[in-house]
C-alpha positions as CSV (number, residue, x, y, z in Angstrom):
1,X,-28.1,83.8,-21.3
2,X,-27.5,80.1,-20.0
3,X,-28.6,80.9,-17.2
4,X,-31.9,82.9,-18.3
5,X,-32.8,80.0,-20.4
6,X,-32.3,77.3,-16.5
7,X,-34.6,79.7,-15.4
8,X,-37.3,80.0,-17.6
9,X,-36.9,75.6,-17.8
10,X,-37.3,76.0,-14.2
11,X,-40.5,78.3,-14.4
12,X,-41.8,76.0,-16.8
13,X,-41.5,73.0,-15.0
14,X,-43.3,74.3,-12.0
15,X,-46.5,75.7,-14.5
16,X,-46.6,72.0,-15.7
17,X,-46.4,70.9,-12.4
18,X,-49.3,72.9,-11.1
19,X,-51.5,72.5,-14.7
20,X,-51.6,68.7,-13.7
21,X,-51.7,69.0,-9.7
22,X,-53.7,72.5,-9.5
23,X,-52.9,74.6,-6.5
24,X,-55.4,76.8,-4.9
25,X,-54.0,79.8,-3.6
26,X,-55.9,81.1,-0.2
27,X,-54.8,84.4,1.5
28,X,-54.7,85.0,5.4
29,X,-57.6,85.8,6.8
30,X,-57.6,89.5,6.6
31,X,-60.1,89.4,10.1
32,X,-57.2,87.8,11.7
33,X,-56.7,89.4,15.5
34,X,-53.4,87.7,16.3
35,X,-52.6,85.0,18.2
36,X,-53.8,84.0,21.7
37,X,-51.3,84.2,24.5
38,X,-49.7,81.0,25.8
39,X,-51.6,80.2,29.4
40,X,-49.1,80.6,32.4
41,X,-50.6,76.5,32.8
42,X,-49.1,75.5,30.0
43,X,-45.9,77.7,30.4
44,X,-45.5,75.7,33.4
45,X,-46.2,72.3,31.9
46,X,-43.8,73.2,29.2
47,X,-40.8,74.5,31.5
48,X,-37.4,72.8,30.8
49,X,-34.0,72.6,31.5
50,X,-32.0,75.1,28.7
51,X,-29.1,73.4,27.0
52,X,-26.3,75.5,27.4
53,X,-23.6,72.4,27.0
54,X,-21.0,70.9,25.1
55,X,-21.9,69.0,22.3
56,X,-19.8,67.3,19.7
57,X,-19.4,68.6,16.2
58,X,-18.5,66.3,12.7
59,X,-18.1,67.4,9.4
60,X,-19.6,65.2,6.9
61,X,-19.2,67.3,4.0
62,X,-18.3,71.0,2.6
63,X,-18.2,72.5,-0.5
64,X,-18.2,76.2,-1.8
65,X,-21.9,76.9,-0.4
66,X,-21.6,75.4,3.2
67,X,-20.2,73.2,5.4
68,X,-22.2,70.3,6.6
69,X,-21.7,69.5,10.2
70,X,-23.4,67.0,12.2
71,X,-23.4,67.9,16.0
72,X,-24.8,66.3,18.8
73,X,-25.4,66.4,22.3
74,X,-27.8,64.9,25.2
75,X,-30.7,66.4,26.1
76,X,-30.5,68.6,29.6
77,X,-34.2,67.6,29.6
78,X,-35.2,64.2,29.6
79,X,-38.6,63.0,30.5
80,X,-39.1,59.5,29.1
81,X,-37.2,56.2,29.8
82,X,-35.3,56.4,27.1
83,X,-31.6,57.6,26.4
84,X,-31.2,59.5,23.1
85,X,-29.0,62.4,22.0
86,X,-29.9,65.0,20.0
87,X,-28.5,64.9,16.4
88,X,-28.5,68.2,14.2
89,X,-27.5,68.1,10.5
90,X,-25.7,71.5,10.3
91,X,-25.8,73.6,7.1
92,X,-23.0,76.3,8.1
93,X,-23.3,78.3,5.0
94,X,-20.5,80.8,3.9
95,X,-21.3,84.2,4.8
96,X,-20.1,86.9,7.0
97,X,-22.9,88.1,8.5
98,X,-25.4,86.3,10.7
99,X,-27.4,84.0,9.2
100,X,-31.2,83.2,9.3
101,X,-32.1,79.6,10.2
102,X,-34.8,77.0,8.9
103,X,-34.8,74.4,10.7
104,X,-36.4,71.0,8.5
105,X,-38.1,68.5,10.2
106,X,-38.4,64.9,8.4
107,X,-41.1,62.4,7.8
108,X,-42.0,60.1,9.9
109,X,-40.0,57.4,8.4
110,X,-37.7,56.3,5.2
111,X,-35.0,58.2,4.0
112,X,-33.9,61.2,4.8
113,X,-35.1,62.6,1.2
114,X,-37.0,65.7,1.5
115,X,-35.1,67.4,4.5
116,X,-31.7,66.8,2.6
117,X,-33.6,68.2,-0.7
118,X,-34.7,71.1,1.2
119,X,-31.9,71.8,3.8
120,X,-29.9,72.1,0.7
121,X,-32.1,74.6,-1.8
122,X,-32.4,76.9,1.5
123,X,-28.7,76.9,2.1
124,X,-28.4,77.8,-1.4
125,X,-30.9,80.7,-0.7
126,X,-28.8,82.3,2.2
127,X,-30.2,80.5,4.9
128,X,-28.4,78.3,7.4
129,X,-30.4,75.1,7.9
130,X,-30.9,72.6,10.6
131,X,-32.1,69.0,10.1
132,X,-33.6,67.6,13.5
133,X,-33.5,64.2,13.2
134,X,-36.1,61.7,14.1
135,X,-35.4,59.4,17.2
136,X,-37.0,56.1,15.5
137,X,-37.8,55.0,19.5
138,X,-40.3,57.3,19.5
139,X,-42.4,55.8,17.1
140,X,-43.8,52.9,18.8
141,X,-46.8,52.3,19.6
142,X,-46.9,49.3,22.1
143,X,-47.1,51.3,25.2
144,X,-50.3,54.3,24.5
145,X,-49.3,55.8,28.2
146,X,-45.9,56.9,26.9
147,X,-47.6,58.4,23.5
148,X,-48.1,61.5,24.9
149,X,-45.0,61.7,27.1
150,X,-43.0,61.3,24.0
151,X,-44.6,64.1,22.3
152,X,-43.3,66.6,24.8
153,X,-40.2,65.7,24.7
154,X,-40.2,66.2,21.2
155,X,-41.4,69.7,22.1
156,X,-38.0,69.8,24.7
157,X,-36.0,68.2,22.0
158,X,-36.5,71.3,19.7
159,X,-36.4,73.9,22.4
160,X,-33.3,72.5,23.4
161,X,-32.2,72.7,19.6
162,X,-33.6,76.6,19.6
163,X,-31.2,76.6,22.4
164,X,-27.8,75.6,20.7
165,X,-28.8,78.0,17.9
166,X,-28.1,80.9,20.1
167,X,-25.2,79.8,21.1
168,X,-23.7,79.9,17.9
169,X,-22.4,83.4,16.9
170,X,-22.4,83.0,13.1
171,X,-26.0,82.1,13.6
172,X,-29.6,85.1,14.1
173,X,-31.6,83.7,16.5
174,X,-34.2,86.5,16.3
175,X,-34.8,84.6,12.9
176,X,-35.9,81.2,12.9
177,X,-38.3,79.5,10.6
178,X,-39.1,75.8,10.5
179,X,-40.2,74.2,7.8
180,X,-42.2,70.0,8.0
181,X,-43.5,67.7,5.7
182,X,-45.8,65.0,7.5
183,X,-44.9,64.0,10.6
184,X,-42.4,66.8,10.5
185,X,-45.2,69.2,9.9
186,X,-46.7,68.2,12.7
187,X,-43.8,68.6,14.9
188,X,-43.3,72.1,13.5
189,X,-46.9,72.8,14.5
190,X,-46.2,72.0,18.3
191,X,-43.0,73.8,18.2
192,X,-44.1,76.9,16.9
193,X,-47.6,77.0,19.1
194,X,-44.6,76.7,22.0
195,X,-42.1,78.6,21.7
196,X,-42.1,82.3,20.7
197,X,-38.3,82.1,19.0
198,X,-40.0,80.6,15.7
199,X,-40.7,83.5,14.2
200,X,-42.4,81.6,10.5
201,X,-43.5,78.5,9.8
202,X,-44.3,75.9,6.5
203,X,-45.9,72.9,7.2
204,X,-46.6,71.0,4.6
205,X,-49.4,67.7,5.1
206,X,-50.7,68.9,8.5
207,X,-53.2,68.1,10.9
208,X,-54.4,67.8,14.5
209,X,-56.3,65.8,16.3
210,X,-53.6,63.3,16.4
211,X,-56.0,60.0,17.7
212,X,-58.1,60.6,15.2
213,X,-55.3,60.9,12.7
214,X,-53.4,57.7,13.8
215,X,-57.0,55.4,14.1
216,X,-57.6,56.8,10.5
217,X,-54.1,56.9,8.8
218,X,-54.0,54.6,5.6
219,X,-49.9,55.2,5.9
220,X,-47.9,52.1,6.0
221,X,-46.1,52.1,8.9
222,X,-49.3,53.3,11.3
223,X,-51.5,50.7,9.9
224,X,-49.2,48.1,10.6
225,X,-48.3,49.4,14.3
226,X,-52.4,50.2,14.9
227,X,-53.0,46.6,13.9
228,X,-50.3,44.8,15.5
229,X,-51.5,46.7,18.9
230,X,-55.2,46.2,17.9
231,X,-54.9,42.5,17.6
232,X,-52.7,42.3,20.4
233,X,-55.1,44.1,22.9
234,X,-58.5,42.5,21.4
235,X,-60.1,46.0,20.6
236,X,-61.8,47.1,17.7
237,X,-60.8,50.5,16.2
238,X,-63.4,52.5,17.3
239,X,-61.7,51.3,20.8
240,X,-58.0,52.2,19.6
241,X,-59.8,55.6,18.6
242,X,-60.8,56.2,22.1
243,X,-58.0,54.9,24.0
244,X,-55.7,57.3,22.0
245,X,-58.2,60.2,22.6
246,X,-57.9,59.8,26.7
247,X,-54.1,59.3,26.7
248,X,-53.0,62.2,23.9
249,X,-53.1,65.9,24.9
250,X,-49.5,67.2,23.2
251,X,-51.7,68.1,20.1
252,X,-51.4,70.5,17.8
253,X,-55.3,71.1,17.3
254,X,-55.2,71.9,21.3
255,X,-52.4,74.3,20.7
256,X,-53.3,76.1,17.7
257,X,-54.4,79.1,19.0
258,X,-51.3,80.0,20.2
259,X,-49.1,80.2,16.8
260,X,-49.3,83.1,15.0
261,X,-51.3,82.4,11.5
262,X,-49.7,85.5,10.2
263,X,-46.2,84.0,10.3
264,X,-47.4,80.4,9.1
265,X,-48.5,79.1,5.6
266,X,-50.1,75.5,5.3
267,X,-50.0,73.3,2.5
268,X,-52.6,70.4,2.0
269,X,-52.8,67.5,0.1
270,X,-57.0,67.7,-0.8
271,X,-56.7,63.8,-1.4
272,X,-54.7,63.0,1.3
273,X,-55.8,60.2,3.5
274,X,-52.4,59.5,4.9
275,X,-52.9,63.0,7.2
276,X,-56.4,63.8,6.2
277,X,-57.3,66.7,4.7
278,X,-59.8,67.3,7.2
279,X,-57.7,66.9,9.9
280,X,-55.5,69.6,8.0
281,X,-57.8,72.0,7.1
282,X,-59.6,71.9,11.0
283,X,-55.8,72.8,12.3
284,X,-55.9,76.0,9.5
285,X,-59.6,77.0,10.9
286,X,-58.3,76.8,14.5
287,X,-55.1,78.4,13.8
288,X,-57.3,81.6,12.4
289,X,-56.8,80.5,8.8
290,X,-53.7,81.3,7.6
291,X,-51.8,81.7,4.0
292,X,-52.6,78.2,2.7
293,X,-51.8,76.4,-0.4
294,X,-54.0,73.6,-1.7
295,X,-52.9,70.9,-4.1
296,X,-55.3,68.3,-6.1
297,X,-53.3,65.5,-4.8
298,X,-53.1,62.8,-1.8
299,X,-50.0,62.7,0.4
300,X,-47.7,60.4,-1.9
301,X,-48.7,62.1,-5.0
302,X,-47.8,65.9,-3.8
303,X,-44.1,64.9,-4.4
304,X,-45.6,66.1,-7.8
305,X,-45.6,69.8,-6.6
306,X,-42.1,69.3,-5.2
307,X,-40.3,72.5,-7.1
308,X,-44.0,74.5,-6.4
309,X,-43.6,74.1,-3.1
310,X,-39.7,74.7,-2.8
311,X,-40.4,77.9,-4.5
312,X,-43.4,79.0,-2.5
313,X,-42.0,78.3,0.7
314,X,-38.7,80.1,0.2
315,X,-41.0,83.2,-1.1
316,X,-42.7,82.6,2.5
317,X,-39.4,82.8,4.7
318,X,-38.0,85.8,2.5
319,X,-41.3,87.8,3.4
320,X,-41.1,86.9,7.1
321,X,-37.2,86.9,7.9
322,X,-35.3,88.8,5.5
């Protein structure tokens, strides 16, 4: 009976939460022919090196649900100037059969919130989960020429992550979801165009056209890095705009054809000016319009639809990989 009564509190949480947000429901495009295949051009331009080495492993925490494990390993593929290594929070959940994965990609910056938050409810739900975490080098803007070098290796990064998933017996690598808020999002949108192993995919305060995103961004962290470069290099905006529109190519909107809009579900922010809305809703149109979710709010405010969207996306991944 306790538990009954948690779950109705739970139920009516998430009805109060979508009475003050409002959530409008749109179904796949029932016209949709399936996805484009990827061009043997840009099968080539995104050949790598498979990771198939050792890698360290560190456990942080465990509990009755999972162990946490944080593992990490250098990249076999390296195309930028920069060293890194490849870090992997590891929910290893209890169970004796193979496991399907989610792998969470964070925002662009802060805590670590929202992938812990959801790493942890989809380990509670039976799924392993895999927090990729951000290399903060890769978010500068001071050089525009290395902008869209460092978007491909993110691509490599998470290919070579796909790859240390199938090396791990306890782990189904014929089912793998990812799941991105923000920045994340869009990182889960350039994986999944990619690479055929993602078989669903949640991205939650997408877009494409990435110059037009990061000349228009009211976000904190890319105003401050567009104007420090802006001031620094005499150009007006319009001129950021067009610099960023020669140099970037690793885009999502150039990709979207590719991902399969059956497997993915969008959710936009209808106010959200930190990844517009109409940058979001011109990735769903190119994508083929897929399942989307769309919530009265901007991109801070959606936190507001937190549980709605926990739910939602976990109903998602049990239709597409259980």
């Amino acid at each position: 009976m306790i538990q009954y009564k948690k779950y109705l509190t739970v139920l009516a949480v998430i009805f109060l939460c979508c009475q003050l947000i409002g959530c409008a429901h749109t179904s796949m495009n029932p016209d949709y022919s399936g996805p484009k295949p990827l061009p043997a051009n840009l099968e080539k331009e995104f050949d790598y090196i498979k990771f198939n080495g050792a890698y360290s492993s560190e456990i942080l925490e465990e509990n009755k649900r999972f162990t946490l494990r944080q593992i990490r390993f250098a990249p076999n593929t390296n195309i930028i100037n920069m060293d890194h290594d490849i870090i992997l929070d590891y929910y290893d959940i209890k169970s004796k059969l193979k496991s399907p994965v989610i792998l969470v990609l964070p925002i662009l910056g802060g805590s670590n919130y929202f992938a812990n938050t959801f790493a942890g409810y989809f380990a509670d739900k039976g799924y392993s989960a895999i927090i990729v975490h951000r290399q903060k080098r890769y978010k500068t803007f001071k050089d525009l020429e290395k902008m869209d070098k460092i978007l491909r290796q993110i691509v490599f990064d998470h290919k070579q992550t796909l790859d240390w998933i199938g090396m791990q017996d306890e782990l189904d690598s014929e089912r793998i979801g990812v799941f991105g808020i923000s920045m994340g999002s869009i990182k889960a949108a350039l994986i999944s165009s990619l690479d055929k192993r993602i078989k669903a995919s949640v991205m939650c305060l997408v877009g494409g056209n990435l110059a037009e995103i990061i000349a228009t961004s009211d976000e904190k962290g890319v105003v401050r890095r567009r104007e420090e470069y802006m001031e620094e290099h005499n150009i007006s905006r319009d001129e950021f705009h067009g610099l960023l529109q020669s140099k970037i190519t690793c885009d999502p909107i150039n990709y979207a054809e590719y991902m399969d809009a059956e497997n993915s579900l969008i959710v936009l922010g209808r106010f959200d000016s930190a990844i517009p809305y109409k940058n979001g809703n011109e990735l769903w149109e190119k994508m083929g319009k897929p399942e989307k979710i769309t919530m009265l709010t901007g991109h801070y405010t959606a936190i507001l639809g937190l549980q709605y969207v926990k739910m939602k996306s976990l109903d998602f991944f049990n239709r597409k990989l259980k």
